[in-house]
C-alpha positions in Angstrom: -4.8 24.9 -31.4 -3.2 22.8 -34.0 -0.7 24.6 -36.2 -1.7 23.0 -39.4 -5.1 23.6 -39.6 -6.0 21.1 -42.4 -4.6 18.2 -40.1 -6.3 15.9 -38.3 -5.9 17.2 -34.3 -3.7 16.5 -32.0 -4.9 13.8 -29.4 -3.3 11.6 -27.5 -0.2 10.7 -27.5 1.9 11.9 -30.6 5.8 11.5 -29.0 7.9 8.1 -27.6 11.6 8.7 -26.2 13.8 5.9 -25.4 17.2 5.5 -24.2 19.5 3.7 -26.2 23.1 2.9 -26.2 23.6 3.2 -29.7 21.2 6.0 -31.4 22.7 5.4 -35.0 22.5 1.7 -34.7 18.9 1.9 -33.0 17.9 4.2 -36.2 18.7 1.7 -38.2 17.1 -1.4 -36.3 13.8 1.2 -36.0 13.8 2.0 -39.6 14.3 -1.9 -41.0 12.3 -3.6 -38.1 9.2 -1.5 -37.8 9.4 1.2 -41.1 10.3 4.3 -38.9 11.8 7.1 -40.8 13.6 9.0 -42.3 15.7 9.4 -38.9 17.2 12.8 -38.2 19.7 12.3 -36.2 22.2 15.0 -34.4 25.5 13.4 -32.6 25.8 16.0 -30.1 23.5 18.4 -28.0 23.9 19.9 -25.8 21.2 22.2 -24.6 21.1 25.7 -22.8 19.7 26.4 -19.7 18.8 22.3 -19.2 17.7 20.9 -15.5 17.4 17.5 -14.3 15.1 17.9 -11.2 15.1 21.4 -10.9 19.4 21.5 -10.8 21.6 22.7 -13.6 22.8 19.8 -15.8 25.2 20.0 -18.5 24.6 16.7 -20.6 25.8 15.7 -23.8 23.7 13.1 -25.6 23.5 12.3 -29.4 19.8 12.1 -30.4 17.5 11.2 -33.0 13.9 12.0 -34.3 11.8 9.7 -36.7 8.0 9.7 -37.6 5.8 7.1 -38.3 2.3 8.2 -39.4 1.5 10.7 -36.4 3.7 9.7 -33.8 7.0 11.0 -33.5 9.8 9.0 -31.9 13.1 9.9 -30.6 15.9 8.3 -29.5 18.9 9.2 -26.8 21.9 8.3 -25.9 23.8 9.9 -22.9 27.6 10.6 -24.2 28.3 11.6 -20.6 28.1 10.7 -17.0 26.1 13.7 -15.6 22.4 13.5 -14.5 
């Protein structure tokens, strides 16, 4: 069910992550290279209850979410050495 009934619906893919080294400096490139934005970007999360192949992870990564028409990109960058 779309939640905004008087938009178009929801098929294929609508969301791109990528790991970067630098989300800030990737927001920027994004934005001037390829008109994504407005970025909204978040230097730390840290999430509750996270899992990285079904065992309790506690990672810290800065990330970032941008739209361009549709599709929704976001960007992350590990701030720690954990899996």
């Amino acid at each position: 069910m779309n939640p905004l009934p008087d938009a178009p619906p929801l098929t294929g893919v609508i969301q791109m992550a990528y790991v970067v080294p630098d989300v800030k400096k990737a927001a920027l490139d994004y934005a001037k290279l390829v008109g994504i934005g407005p970025w909204f970007i978040r230097d730390h999360f840290v999430g509750t209850d996270m899992l990285y192949r079904g065992a309790p992870t506690n990672v810290d990564m800065a990330i970032a979410f941008g739209c361009a028409g549709t599709m929704i990109y976001e960007l992350l960058q590990p701030l720690n050495n954990v899996p």
